[in-house]
N, C-alpha and C positions, 0 to 999 in steps of 0.2 A: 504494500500500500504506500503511493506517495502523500505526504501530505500536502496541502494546500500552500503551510511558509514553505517545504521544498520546493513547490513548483513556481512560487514566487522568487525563490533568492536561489534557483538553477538557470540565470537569463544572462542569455551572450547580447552585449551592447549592438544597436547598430545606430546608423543613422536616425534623430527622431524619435529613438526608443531602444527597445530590446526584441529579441527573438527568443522565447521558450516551448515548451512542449507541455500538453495537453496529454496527460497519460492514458491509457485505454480503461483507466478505474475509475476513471471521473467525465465518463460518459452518460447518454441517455439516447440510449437509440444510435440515431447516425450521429449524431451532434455533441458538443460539449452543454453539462450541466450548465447552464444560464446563470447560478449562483456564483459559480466558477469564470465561465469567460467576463462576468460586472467585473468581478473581484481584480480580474488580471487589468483589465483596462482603468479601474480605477487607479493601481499601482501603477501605469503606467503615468498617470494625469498624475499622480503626485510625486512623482520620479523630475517630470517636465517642466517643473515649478516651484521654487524655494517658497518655503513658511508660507505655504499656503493657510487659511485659516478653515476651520472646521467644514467638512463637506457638509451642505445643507439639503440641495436634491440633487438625481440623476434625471435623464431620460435615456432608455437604451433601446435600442431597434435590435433584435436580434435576427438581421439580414438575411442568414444563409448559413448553413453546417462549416462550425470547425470543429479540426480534429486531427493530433499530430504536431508539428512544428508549426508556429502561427508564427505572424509580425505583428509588431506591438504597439504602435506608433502615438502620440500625443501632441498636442499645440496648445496655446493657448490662442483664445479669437480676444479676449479682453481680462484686463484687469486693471478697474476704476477703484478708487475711494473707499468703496465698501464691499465690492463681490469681487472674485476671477470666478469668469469660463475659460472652461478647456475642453477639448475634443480628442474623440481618444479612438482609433480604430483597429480592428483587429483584420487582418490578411491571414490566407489559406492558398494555395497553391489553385486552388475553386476560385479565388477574389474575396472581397469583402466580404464577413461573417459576421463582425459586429458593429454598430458605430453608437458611441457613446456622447455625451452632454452631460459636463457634471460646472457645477454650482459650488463655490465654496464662500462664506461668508461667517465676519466675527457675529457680535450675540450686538445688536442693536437697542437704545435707549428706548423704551416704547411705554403708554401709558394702557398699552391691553397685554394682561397676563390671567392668558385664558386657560388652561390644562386638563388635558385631559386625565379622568378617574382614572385611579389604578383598578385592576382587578383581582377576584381574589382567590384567582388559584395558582400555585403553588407548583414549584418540579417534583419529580416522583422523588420518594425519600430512597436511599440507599438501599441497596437488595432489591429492587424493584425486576422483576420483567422486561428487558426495554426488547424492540425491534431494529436491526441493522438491513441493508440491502444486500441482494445478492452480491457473489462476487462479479464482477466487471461490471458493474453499474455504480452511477455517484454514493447513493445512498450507503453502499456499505462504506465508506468513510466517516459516517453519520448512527447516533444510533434515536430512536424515536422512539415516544412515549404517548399512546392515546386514549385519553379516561374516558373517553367514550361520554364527554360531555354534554347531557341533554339539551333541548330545545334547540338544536343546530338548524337550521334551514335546507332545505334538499338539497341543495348544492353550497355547501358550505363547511371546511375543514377544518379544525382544530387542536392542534395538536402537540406538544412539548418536542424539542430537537436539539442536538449538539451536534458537534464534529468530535470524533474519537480524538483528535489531536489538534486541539486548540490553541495551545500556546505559544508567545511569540507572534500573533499578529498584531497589524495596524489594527484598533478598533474600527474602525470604517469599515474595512475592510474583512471583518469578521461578520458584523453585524449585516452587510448588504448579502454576501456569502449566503446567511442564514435564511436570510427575506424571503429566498425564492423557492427553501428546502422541501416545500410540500408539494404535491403534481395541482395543475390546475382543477378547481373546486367541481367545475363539469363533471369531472372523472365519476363523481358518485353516482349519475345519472347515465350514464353508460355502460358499453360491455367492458371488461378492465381491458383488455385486448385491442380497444379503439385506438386510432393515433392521436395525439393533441400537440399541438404547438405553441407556445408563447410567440407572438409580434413584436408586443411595442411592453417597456414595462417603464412607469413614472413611477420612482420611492423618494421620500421627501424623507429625510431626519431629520426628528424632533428635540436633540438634544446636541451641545458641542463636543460632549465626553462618552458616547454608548459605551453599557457597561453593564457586566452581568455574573452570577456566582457558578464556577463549575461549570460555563461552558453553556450553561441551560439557556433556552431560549422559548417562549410559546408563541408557536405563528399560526395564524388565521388567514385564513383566506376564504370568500364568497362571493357568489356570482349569480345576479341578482336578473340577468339577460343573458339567454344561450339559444339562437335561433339561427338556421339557416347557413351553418357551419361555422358561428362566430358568436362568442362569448364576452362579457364585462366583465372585472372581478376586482374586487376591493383587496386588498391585503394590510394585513397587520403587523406588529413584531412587538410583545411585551419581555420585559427583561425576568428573570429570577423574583425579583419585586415583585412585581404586577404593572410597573412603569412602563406605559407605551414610548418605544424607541424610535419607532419609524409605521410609515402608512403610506402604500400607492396604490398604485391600477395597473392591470396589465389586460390587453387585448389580446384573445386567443383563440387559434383556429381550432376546431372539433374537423375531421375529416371519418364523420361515420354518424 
């Protein structure tokens, strides 16, 4: 098993970026895990720019299958007074796989401090049962935990997750990692055998410091329109706490 700071800090420089490999264990199907290719591009946009200040949002298009040796490339398009943009894309021997948009900005003086509730469940306690993924798929890197939490919505997941080997990342970069760790919320309403694809994914972080105990993390995901081979879905990320970390959307094709 690689882990994710291996595949982060095994990258040959090049112009604009770096060049690393995408192992065959942090797959999904033809493609790399989507938690994975944020994760690399996001290192790459903070690689491209000193003291940058706290990432605040993404937007990720995930274009096309990567998978194997990628390019990793980064710029920035501005940085004013208060924010940097940067761009980040990933190449495949295919073309473009990924293209990234990330947001960084300090904590600004403001008279609205609105927050959202913590909630109030909990990682499993120690000894617990967890779930890992098979072998040569992402998830066995990951292990998950699902209380089988009532009142869920038909297409709606819930469920507690770590990386088997979390230490030594960027917070950012743990935390967006994690965002993605669940299959899209459709899935429940389908054969498991169906194919699904992520598009477009917006995650906004809600805090400058994400942070969590043991790796734990509880993500949500639902999807509240799935018609005509394309889906909406809301997604979550609370810490250990019950502290929500981060919240986007992501656009997804159903092909069955």
């Amino acid at each position: 098993m690689t882990t994710l700071a291996e595949i982060l800090a095994d990258r040959t420089p090049i112009c604009g970026g770096f060049q690393c490999r995408i192992p065959a264990d942090w797959m999904q199907g033809r493609t790399s895990f989507g938690g994975l290719s944020s994760a690399i591009a996001l290192q790459a946009a903070l690689l491209a720019e000193p003291d940058l200040p706290p990432l605040r949002s993404a937007q990720i298009a995930f274009v096309g299958p990567l998978a194997g040796e990628v390019n990793v490339t980064a710029l920035k398009l501005r940085r004013g007074r208060n924010a940097a943009f940067l761009q980040a894309d990933i190449t495949s021997e295919a073309g473009i796989g990924l293209r990234a948009s990330f947001v960084f900005m300090d904590d600004q003086p403001s008279a609205v401090d609105l927050a959202a509730p913590t909630v109030a469940h909990r990682p499993p306690p120690e000894g617990t049962k967890l779930w890992t993924g098979p072998a040569g798929f992402f998830a066995a890197n990951m292990e998950f935990y699902d209380p089988k939490y009532p009142g869920l919505a038909p297409a709606e997941l819930m469920r507690w997750g770590r990386m088997k080997v979390h230490e030594g990342l960027d917070p950012f970069i743990h935390a967006v990692t994690m965002a993605d760790a669940l299959p899209p919320a459709p899935i429940r309403l389908l054969n498991p055998s169906t194919p699904l694809s992520s598009l477009t994914w917006q995650i906004n972080l809600l805090t400058p410091t994400p942070a969590t105990t043991d790796g734990w993390w509880l993500i949500g995901a639902k999807a509240d329109h799935a018609r005509s081979g394309g889906s909406s879905q809301v997604m979550r990320l609370w810490n250990a706490d019950g502290v929500l970390i981060a919240e986007g959307m992501q656009s997804v094709a159903l092909f069955g």
